[in-house]
ZATI-631499 format. One record per residue (C-alpha): x negated, z negated, y negated. Coordinates in nm, 2 decimals. Last residue first. Example, Ala and Ser with C-alpha at 12.3 -4.5 7.8 and 13.67 -1.06 7.14 Angstrom:
{{-1.37; -0.71; 0.11}}
{{-1.23; -0.78; 0.45}}
***
This chain:
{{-3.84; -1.59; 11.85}}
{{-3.97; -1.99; 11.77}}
{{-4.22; -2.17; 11.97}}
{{-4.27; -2.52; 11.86}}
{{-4.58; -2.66; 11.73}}
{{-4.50; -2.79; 11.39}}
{{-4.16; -2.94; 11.52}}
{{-4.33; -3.13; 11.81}}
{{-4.63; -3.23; 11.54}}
{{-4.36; -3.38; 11.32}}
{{-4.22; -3.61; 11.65}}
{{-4.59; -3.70; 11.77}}
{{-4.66; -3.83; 11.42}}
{{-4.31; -4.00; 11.32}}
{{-4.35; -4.16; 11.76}}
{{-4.76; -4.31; 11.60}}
{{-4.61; -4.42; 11.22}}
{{-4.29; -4.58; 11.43}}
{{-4.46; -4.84; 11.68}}
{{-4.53; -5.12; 11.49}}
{{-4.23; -5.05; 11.26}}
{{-3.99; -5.00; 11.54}}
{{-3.92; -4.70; 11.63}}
{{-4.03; -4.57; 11.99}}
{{-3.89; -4.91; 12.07}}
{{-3.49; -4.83; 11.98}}
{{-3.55; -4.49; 12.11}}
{{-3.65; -4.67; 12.44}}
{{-3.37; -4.89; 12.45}}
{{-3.13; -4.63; 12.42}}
{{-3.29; -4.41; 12.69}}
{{-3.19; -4.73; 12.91}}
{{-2.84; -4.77; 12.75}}
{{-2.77; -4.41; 12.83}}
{{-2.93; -4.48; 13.20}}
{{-2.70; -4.81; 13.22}}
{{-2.37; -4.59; 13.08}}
{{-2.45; -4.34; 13.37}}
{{-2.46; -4.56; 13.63}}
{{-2.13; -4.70; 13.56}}
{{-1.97; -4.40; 13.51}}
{{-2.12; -4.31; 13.87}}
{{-2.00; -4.65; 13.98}}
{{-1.67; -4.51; 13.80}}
{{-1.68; -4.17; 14.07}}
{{-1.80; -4.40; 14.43}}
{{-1.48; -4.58; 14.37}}
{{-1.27; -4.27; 14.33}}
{{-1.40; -4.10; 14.62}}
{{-1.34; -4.43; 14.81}}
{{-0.94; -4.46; 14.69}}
{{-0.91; -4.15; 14.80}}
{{-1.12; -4.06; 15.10}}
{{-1.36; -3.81; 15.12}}
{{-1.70; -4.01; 14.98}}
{{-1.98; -3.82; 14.97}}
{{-1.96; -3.72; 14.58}}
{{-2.10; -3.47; 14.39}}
{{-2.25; -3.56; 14.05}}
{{-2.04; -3.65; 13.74}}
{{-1.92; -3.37; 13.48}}
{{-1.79; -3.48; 13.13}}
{{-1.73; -3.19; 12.92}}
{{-1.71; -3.39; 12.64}}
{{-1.85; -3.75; 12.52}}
{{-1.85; -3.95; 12.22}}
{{-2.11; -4.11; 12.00}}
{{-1.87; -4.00; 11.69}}
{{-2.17; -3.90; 11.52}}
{{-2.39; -3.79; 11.78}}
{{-2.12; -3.58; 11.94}}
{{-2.28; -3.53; 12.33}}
{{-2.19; -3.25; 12.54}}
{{-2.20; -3.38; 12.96}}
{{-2.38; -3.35; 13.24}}
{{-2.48; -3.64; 13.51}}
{{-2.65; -3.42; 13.83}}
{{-2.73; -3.60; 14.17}}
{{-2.95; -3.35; 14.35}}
{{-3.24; -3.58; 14.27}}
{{-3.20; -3.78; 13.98}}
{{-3.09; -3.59; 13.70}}
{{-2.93; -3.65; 13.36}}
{{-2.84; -3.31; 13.14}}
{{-2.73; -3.34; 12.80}}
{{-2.52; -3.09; 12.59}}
{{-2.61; -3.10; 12.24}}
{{-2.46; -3.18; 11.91}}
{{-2.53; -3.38; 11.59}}
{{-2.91; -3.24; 11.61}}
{{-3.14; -3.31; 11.34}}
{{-3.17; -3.12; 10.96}}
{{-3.47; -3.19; 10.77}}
{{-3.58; -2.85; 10.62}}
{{-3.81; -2.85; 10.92}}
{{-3.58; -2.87; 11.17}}
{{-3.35; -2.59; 11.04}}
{{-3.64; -2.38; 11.00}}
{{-3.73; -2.44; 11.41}}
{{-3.34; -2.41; 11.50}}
{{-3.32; -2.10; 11.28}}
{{-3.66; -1.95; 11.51}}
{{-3.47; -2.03; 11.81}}
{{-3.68; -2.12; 12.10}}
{{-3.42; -2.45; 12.18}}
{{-3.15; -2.21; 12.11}}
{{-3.20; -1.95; 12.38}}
{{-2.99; -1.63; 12.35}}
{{-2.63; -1.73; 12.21}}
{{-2.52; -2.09; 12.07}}
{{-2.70; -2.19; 11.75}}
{{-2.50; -2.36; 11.47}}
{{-2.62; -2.48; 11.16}}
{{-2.53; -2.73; 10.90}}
{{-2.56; -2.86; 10.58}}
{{-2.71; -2.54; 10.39}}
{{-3.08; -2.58; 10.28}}
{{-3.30; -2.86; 10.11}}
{{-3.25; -3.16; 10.24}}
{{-3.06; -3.53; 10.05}}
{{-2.87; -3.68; 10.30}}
{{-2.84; -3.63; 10.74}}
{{-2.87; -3.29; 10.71}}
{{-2.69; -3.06; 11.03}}
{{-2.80; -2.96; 11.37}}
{{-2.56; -2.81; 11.65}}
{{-2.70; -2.67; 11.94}}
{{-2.55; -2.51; 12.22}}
{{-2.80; -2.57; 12.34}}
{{-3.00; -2.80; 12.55}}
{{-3.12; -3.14; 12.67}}
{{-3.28; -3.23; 12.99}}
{{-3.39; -3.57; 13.08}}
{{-3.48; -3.64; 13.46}}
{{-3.45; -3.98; 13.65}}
{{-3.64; -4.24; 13.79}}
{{-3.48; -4.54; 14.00}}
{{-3.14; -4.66; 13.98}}
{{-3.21; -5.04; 13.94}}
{{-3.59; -5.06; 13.73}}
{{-3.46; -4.76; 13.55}}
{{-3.71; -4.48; 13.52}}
{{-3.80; -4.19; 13.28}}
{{-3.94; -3.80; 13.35}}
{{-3.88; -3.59; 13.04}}
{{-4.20; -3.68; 12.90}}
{{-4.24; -3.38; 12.58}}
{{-3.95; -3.15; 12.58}}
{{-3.74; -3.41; 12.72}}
{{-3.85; -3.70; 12.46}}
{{-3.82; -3.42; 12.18}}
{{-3.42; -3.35; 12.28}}
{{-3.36; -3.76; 12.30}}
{{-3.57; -3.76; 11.97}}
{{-3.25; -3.54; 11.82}}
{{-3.03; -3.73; 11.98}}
{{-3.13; -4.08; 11.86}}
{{-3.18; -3.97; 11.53}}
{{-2.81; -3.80; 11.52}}
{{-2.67; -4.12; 11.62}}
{{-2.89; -4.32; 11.43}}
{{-2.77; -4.15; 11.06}}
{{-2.95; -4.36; 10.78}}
{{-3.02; -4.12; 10.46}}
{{-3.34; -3.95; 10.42}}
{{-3.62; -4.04; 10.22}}
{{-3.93; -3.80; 10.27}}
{{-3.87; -3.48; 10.42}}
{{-4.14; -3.16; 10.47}}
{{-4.35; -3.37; 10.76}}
{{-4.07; -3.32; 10.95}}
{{-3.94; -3.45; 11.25}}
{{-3.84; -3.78; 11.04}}
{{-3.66; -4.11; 11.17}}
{{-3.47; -4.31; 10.95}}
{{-3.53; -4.67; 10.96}}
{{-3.34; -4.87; 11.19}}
{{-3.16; -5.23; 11.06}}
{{-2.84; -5.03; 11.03}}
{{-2.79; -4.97; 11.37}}
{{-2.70; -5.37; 11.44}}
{{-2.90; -5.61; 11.58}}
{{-2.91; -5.81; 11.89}}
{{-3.25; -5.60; 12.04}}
{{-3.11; -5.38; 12.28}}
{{-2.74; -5.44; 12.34}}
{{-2.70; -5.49; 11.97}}
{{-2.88; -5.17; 11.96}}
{{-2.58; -5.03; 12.22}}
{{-2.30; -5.16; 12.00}}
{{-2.42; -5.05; 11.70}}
{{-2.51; -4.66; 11.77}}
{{-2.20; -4.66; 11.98}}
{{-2.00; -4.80; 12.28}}
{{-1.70; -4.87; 12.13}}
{{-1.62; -5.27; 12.15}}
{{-1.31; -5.41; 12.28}}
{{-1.07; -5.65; 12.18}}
{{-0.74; -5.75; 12.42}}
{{-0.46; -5.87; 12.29}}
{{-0.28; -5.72; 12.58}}
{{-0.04; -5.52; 12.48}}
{{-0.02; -5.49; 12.06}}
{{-0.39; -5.50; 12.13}}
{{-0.38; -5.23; 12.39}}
{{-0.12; -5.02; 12.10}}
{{-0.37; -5.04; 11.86}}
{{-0.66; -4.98; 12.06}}
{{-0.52; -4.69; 12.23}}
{{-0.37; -4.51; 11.86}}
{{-0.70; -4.55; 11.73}}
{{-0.88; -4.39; 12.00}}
{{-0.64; -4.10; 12.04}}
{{-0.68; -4.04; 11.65}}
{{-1.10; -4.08; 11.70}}
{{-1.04; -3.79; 11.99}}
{{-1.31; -3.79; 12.26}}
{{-1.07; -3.86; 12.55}}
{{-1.04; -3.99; 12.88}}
{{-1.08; -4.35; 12.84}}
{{-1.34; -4.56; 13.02}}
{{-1.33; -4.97; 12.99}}
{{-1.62; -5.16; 13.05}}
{{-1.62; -5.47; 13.20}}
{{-1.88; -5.47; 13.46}}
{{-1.66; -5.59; 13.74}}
{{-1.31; -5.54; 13.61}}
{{-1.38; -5.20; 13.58}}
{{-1.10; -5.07; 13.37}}
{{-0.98; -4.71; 13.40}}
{{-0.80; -4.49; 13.14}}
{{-0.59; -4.19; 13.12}}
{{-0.48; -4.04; 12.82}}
{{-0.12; -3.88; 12.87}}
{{0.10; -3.61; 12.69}}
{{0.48; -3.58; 12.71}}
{{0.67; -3.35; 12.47}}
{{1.03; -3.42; 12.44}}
{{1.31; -3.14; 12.54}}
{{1.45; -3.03; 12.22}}
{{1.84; -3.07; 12.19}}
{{1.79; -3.39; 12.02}}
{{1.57; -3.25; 11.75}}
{{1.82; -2.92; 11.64}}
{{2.07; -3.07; 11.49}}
{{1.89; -3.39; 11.30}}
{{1.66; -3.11; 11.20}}
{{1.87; -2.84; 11.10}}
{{2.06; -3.06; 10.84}}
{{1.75; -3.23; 10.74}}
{{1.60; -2.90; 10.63}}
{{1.91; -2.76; 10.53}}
{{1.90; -3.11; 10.27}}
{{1.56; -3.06; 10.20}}
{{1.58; -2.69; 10.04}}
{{1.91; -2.75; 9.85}}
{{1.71; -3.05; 9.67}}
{{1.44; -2.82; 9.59}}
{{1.72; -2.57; 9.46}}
{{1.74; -2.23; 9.60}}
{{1.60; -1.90; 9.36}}
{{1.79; -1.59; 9.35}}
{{2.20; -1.71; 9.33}}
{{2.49; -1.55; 9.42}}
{{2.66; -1.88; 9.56}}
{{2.73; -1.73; 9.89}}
{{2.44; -1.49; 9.89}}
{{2.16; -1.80; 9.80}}
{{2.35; -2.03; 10.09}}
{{2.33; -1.77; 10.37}}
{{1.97; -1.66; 10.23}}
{{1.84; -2.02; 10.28}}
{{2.01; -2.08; 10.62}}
{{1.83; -1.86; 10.80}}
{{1.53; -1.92; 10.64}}
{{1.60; -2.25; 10.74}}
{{1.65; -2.20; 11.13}}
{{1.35; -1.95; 11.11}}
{{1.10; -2.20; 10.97}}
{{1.24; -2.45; 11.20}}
{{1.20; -2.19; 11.52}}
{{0.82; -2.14; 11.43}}
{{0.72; -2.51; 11.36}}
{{0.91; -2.62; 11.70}}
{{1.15; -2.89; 11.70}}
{{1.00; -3.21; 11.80}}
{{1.07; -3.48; 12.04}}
{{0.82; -3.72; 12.07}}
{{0.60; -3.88; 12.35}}
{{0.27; -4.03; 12.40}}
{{0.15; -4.22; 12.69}}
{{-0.10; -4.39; 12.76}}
{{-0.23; -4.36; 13.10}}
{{-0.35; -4.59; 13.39}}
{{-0.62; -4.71; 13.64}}
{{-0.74; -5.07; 13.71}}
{{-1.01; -5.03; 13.96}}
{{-1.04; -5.14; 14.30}}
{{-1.04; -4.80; 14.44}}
{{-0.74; -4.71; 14.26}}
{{-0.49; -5.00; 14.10}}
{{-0.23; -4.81; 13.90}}
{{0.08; -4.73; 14.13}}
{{0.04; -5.00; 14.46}}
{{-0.11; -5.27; 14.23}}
{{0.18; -5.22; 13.97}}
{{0.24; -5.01; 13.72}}
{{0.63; -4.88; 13.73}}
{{0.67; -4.62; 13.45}}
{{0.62; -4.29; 13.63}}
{{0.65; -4.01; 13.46}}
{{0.32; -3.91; 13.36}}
{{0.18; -3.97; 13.68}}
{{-0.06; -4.15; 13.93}}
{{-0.25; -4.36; 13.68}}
{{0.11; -4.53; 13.62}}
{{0.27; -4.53; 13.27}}
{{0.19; -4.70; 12.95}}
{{0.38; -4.68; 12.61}}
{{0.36; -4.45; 12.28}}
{{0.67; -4.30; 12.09}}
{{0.65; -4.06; 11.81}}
{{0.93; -4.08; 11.61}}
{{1.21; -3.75; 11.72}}
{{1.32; -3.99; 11.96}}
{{1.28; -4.03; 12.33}}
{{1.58; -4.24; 12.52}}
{{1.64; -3.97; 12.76}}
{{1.24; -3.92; 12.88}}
{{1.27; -4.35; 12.93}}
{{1.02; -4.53; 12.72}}
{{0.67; -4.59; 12.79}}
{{0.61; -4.92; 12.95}}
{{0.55; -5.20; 12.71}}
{{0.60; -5.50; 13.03}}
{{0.45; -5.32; 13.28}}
{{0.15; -5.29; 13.10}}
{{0.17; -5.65; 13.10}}
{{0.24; -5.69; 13.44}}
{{-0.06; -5.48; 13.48}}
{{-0.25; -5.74; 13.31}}
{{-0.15; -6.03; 13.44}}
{{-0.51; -6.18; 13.51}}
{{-0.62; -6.13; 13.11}}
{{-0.93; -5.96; 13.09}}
{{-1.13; -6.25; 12.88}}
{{-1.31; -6.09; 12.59}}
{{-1.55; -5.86; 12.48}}
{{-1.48; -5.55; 12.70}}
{{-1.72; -5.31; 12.64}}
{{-1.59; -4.95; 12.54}}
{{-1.65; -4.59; 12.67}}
{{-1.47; -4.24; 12.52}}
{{-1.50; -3.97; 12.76}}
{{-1.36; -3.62; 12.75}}
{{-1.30; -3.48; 13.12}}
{{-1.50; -3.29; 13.40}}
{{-1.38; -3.26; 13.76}}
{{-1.20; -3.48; 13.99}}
{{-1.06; -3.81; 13.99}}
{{-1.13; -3.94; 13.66}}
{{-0.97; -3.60; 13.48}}
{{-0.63; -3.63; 13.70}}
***
């Protein structure tokens, strides 16, 4: 499963509230429907963190290394777009050479659609997909393995429906409220070009973009807890206009060396920051990397450093503390981007940012 081993999508959020002590009976309690008892409407429960098909959550199926661990389930049966299309087709001619007629009737059309559909649906076997998720009772967050914003809204909904439990993405907003208690919108955009004046408010994209300069110019950074770590950002690269820029809205760089691009220099100067990168976080040998989606401030390709620990629920453990870790050292280079521009401080980080673009190499 993606939180036990390898690299997964990541979605993080705070828990605001109270975590309710029955939880997992709660989950219990809007467990994902039996595979027989699957409709063609799209059904979504909870199962274990062990499997998709297990529907009994208790602390022997969904607590691992001390954390809360499940999935949400979604289920439906369908009838494939490819065997539908054929199935009416089919039909189609059959009806047009019995009544010796060229063109079919909308009306005809729907009803061999609903005919083939309420034939064919409960024959289908249903597809099963899962999103797993841990809570850390400890530091309240709450980790789910996906990017998706559909996934996201379908989890909150159905956690609230649950638990009535509120959460808080980890975002632009959430992590300057964590900063200063403001919201996103009080920043100023950022410029890394002398060429653009007012441009509209995207912090996401500024914070990743002067992420990219802060490793290019004082990579090296500490946390009073975890100690100093290592920023390194690189391609594939994915810049686009925030507002009002001259040029086309977006540009891709992938092959040869991106950061020494000469379309990633224009593209910065024209006004366009980075919406996508892949992030590196060292300390040591230990190795946090990841793609980061400045506008959805979501996470893919999730890869956590090498564990110690052999045993189950340990390894596990030892993988959210690395979670854990991770969302300080975000928070941390946050709170540094939220500094670098505050008024007092934003004429000097604008002149070291322009001059970054001005100077760099370009083949």
């Amino acid at each position: 499963m993606p939180f036990e081993s390898g690299s997964f999508p990541l979605n993080v959020f705070r828990i605001t509230g109270k975590i309710p002590a029955d939880l997992l009976k709660l989950f219990g309690a809007h467990a994902a429907e039996k595979l027989d008892e699957i409709k063609d409407e799209q059904s979504v429960g909870w199962v274990s963190g062990r499997h998709l098909l297990e529907r009994d959550i208790d602390d022997t199926t969904s607590i691992l290394g001390g954390h809360i661990h499940v999935h949400l389930r979604i289920s439906q049966r369908k009838v494939p777009a490819a065997l539908l299309k054929a199935e009416c087709r089919k039909e189609e001619l059959e009806y047009q050479l019995q009544n010796k007629i060229q063109h079919l009737p909308s009306k005809v059309r729907k009803e061999i659609r609903k005919r083939i559909l309420d034939k064919r649906t409960p024959q289908m076997p249903p597809s099963v997909n899962g999103v797993p998720l841990v809570i850390d009772q400890t530091s309240k967050l709450l980790f789910l393995g996906s990017a998706s914003q559909k996934i996201c809204d379908i989890f909150l909904e159905k956690l609230y429906s649950t638990a009535k439990m509120e959460l808080m993405r980890l975002d632009a907003d959430e992590m300057m409220y964590s900063a200063c208690k403001q919201k996103a919108d009080v920043l100023d955009p950022l410029r890394f070009s002398s060429a653009t004046k007012d441009l509209g408010q995207c912090p996401g994209r500024d914070f990743l973009t002067w992420l990219w300069f802060l490793s290019e110019t004082s990579p090296k950074f500490s946390h009073k807890q975890y100690g100093t770590f290592e920023l390194i950002v690189e391609g594939p690269f994915t810049l686009a206009l925030t507002e009002d820029a001259d040029g086309a809205g977006e540009t891709s760089v992938r092959r040869g060396n991106p950061a020494k691009s000469a379309e990633v220099k224009a593209a910065l100067i024209v006004g366009k920051k980075l919406r996508k990168a892949k992030i590196c976080i060292v300390r040591g040998k230990e190795v946090w990397k990841f793609t980061f989606d400045a506008d959805r401030f979501s996470f893919t390709g999730m890869t956590l450093p090498d564990g110690e620990e052999l045993e189950a629920n340990s390894a596990f453990a030892e993988r959210i503390q690395n979670l854990n870790i991770f969302v300080e050292i975000f928070q941390e280079l946050f709170n540094k981007f939220e500094s670098a521009v505050k008024p007092e401080n934003k004429p000097r980080t604008e002149k070291e940012t322009i001059s970054w673009t001005q100077k760099r190499d370009a083949v």
